[in-house]
C-alpha positions as a printed NumPy array, in Angstrom:
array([[ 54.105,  12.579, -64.032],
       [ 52.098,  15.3  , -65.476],
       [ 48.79 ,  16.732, -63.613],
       [ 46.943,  14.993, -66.373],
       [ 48.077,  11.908, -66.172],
       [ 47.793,  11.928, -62.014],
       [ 43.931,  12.592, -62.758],
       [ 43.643,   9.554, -65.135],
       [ 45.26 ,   7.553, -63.004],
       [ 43.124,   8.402, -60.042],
       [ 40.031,   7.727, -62.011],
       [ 41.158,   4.542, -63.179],
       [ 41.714,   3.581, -59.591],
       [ 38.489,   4.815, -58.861],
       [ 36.845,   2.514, -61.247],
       [ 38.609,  -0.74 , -60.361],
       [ 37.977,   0.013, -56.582],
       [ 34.26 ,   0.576, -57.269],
       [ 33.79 ,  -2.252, -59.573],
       [ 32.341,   0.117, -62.512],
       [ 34.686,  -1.529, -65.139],
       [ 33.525,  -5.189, -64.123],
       [ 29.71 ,  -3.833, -63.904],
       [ 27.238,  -4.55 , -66.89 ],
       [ 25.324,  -1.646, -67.187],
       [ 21.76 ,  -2.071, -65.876],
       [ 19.276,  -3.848, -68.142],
       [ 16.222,  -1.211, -68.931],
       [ 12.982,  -3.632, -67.728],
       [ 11.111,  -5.23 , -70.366],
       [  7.314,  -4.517, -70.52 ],
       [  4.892,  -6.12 , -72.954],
       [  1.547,  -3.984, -73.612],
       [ -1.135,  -5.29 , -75.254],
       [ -3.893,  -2.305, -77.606],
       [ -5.794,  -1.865, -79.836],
       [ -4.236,  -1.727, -83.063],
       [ -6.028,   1.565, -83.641],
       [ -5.686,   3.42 , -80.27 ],
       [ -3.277,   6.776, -80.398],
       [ -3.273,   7.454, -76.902],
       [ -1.722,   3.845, -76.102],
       [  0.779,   4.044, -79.087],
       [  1.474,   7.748, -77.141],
       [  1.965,   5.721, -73.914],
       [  4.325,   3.133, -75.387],
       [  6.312,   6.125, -76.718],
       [  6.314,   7.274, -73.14 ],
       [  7.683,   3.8  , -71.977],
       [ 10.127,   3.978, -74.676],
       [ 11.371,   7.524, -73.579],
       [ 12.236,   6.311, -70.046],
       [ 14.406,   3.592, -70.754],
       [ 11.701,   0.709, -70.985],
       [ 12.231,  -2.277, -73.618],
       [  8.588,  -2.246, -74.695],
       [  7.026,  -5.16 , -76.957],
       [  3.657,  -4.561, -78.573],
       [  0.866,  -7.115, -79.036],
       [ -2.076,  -5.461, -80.781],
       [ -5.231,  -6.795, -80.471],
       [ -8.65 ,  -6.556, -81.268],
       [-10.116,  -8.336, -78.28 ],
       [ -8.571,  -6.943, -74.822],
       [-11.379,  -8.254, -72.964],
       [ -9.819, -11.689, -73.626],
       [ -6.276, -10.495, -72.554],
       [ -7.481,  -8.291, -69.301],
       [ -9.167, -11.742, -68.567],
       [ -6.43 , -13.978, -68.733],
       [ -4.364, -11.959, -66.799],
       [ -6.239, -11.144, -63.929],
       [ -7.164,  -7.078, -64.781],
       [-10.361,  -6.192, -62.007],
       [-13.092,  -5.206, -63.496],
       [-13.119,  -1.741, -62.199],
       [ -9.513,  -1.068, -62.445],
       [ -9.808,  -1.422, -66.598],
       [ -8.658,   0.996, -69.064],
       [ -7.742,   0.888, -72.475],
       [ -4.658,  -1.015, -72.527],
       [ -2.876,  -3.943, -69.895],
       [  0.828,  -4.351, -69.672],
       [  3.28 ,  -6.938, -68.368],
       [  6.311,  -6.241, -66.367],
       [  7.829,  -8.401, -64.308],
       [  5.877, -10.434, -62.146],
       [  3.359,  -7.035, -62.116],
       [  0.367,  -6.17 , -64.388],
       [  0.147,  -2.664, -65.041],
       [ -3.198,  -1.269, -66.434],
       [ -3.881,   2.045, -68.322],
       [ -1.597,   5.174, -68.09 ],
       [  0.825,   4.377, -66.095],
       [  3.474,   6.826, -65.66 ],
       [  6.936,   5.174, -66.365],
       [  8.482,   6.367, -62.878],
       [  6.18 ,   4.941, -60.775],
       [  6.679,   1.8  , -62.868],
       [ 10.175,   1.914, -62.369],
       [  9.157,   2.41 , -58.698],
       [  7.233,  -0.339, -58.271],
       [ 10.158,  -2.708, -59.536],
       [ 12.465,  -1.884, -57.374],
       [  9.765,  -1.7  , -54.005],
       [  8.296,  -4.995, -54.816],
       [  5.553,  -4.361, -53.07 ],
       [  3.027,  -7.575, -52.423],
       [  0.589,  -6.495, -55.475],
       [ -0.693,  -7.641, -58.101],
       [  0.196,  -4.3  , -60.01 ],
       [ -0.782,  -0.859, -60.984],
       [ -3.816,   1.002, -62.587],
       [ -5.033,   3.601, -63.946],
       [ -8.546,   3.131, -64.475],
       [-10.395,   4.97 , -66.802],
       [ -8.162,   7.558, -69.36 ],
       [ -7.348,  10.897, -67.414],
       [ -6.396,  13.646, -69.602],
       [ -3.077,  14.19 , -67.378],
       [ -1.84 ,  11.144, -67.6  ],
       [  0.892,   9.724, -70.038],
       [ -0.437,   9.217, -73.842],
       [ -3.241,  11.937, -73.019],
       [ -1.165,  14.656, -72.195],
       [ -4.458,  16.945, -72.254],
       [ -3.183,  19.981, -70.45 ],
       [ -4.233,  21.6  , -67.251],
       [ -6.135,  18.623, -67.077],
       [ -6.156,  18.282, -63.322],
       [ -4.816,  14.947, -60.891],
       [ -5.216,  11.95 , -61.03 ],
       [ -4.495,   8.875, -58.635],
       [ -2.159,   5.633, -59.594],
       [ -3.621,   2.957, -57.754],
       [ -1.64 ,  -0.461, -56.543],
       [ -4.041,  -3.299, -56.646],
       [ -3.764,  -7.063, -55.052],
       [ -5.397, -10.223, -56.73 ],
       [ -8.556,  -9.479, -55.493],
       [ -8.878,  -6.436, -56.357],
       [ -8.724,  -4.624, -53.464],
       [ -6.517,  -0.714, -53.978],
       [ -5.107,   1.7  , -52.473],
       [ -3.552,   4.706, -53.894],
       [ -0.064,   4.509, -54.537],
       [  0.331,   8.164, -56.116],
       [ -1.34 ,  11.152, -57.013],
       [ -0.135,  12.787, -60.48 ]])
């Protein structure tokens, strides 16, 4: 048996023993964002989503006040477009790693924010724009900051 074959071989046990043949590859998480139909810096942020794996459906709207509403967005927390993902609401610019964070912490939240539209954050991309905090919020409203960007 040739070197060649011995490595093949070895790599084929290595995949049975590990289970990687039998694995699905991981889903990428689905997230559905509702904008304004006319807003670049959320079509920017979708692209962003996109980018990092994300299965992202669109829902343009004309009356977000309705949808952050509906789905429980505070007040103060509000920015310029509100996302679904998972059991988690995700507000404003987001950055898609501390989304994907999020998922897999499963922290007891009601989801992330980033109020207002800072010129660092994803969709922006204003540079030398300074930091920024993510904050995790609960049903009532009440945050914390879960990263600074």
């Amino acid at each position: 048996m040739t070197g060649r074959n011995l490595a093949v071989l070895a790599l084929g046990a290595v995949a049975l023993a590990t289970g990687a043949w039998l694995s699905p590859a991981p889903q990428a998480p689905a997230i559905t964002v509702y904008k304004s139909p006319t807003c670049g810096c959320c079509a920017k942020w979708v692209d962003h989503l996109r980018a990092a794996g994300f299965k992202v459906v669109v829902h343009d709207t004309d009356d977000l006040a309705a949808v952050k509403a509906s789905v429980g967005v505070p007040t103060g927390l509000a920015s310029c477009h509100t996302a679904l993902v998972g059991s988690y609401l995700v507000e404003g610019h987001v950055p898609a790693d501390l989304i994907r964070r999020l998922l897999r912490e499963r922290p007891a939240a009601a989801g992330l924010a980033v109020p207002g539209m800072p010129g660092a954050s994803p969709g922006m991309d204003v540079p030398r724009a300074g930091s920024y905090d993510v904050l995790v919020f609960d049903k009532q409203g009440k945050t914390r900051i879960y990263a600074t960007r």
